[in-house]
C-alpha positions as CSV (number, residue, x, y, z in Angstrom):
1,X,-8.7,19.4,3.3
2,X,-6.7,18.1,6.5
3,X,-10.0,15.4,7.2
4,X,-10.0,14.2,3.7
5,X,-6.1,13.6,3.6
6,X,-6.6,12.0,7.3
7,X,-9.6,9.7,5.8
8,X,-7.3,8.6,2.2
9,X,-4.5,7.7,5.2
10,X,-6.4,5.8,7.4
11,X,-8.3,4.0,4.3
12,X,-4.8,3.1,3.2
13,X,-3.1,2.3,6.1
14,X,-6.4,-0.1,6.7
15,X,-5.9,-1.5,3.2
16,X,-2.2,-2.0,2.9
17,X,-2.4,-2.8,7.2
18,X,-4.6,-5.9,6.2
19,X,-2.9,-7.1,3.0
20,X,0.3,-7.1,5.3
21,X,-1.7,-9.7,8.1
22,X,-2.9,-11.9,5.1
23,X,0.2,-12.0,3.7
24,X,2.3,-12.5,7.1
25,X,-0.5,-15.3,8.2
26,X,-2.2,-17.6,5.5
27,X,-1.0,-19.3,2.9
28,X,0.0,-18.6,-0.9
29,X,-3.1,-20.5,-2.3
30,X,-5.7,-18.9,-0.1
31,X,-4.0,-15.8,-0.7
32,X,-4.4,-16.3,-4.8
33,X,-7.6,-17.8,-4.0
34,X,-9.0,-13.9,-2.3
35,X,-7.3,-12.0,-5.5
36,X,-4.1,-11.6,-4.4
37,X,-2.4,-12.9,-7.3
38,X,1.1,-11.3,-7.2
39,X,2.1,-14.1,-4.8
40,X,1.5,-16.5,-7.3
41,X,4.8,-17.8,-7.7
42,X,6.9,-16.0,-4.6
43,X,8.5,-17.8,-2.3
44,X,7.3,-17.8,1.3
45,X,10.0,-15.9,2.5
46,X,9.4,-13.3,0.0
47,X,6.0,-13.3,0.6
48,X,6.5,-13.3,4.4
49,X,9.4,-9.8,3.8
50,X,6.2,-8.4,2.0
51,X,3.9,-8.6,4.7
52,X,6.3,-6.8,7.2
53,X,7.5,-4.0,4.8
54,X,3.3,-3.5,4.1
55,X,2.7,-3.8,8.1
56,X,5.3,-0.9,8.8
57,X,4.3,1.5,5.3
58,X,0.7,1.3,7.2
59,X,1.9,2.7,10.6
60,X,4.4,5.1,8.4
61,X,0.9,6.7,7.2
62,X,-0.3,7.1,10.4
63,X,1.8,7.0,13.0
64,X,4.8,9.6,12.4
65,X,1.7,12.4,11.4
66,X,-0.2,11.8,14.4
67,X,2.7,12.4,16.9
68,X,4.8,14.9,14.8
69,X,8.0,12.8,14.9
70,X,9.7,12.8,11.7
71,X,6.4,13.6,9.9
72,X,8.8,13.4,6.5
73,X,8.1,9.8,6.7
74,X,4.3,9.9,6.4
75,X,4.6,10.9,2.3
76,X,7.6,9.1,2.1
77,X,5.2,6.4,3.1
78,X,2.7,7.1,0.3
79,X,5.8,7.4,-2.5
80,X,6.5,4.0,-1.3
81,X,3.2,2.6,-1.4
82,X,2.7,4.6,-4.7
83,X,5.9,3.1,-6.2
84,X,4.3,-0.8,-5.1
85,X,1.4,0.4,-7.2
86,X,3.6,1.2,-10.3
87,X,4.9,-2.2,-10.2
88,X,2.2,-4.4,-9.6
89,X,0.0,-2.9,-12.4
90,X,2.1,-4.5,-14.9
91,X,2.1,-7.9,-13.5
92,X,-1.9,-8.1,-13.4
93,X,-1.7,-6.7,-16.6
94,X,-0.1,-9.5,-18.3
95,X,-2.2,-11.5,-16.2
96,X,-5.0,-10.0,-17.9
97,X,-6.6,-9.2,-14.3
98,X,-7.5,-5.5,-15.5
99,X,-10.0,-4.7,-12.8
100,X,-7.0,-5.1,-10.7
101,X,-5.2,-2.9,-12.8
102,X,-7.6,0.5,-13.3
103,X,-9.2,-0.6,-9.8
104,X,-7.3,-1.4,-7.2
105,X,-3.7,-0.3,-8.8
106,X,-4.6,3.1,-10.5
107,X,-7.0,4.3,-7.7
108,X,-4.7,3.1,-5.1
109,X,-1.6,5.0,-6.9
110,X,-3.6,8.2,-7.3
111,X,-4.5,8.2,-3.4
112,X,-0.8,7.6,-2.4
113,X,0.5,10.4,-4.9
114,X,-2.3,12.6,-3.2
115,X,-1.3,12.0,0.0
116,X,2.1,12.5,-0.7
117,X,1.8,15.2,-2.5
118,X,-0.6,16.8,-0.2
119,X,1.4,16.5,2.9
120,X,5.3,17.2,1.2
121,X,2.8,20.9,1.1
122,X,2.3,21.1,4.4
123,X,5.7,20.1,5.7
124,X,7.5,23.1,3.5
């Protein structure tokens, strides 16, 4: 169970790890352009704060599990991520993008609430 939870984290960290670099580096019509569609009408700034809070939620899944510092972090991670999920299905919703929606958003939601669920377990 410990290599499939390990392979969900690393596929997310990879997923949210690269949204994060687009975000941080290209610009809000390429970024609509590849399907990234929430950004539509954000600010760069916003966009920019985005990128960063992705970039670190991708080393929380990672990084505080693999060296055993305040492993809490790791699922508090997911929630996070998990939480992003929640809130972005609605938007692509409206925007009648529903592949997004029970694709990307729905799988992506059940992974994090694996993950955290999954590893809340093994801390207590």
């Amino acid at each position: 169970m410990n290599t499939i939870v390990w392979i969900l984290q690393i596929y997310l960290a990879a997923l949210f790890a690269y949204s994060g670099i687009m975000k941080g580096t290209q610009r809000r019509e390429y970024l609509v352009r590849i399907g990234q569609t929430g950004v539509a009408n954000l600010p760069y700034r916003v966009i920019r704060s985005i990128a960063v809070i992705e970039l670190l939620g991708a080393l929380g899944l990672i990084l505080p599990w693999a060296i055993w510092i305040l492993p809490v972090l790791t699922p508090i991670s997911a929630i996070g991520f998990a939480l992003i999920m929640l809130l972005a299905a609605p938007i692509h919703y409206k925007r009648k993008e529903y592949k997004s929606v029970f694709g990307v958003n729905l799988t992506t939601f059940l992974i994090c609430v694996f993950i955290a669920y999954t590893r809340l377990q093994q801390l207590y």
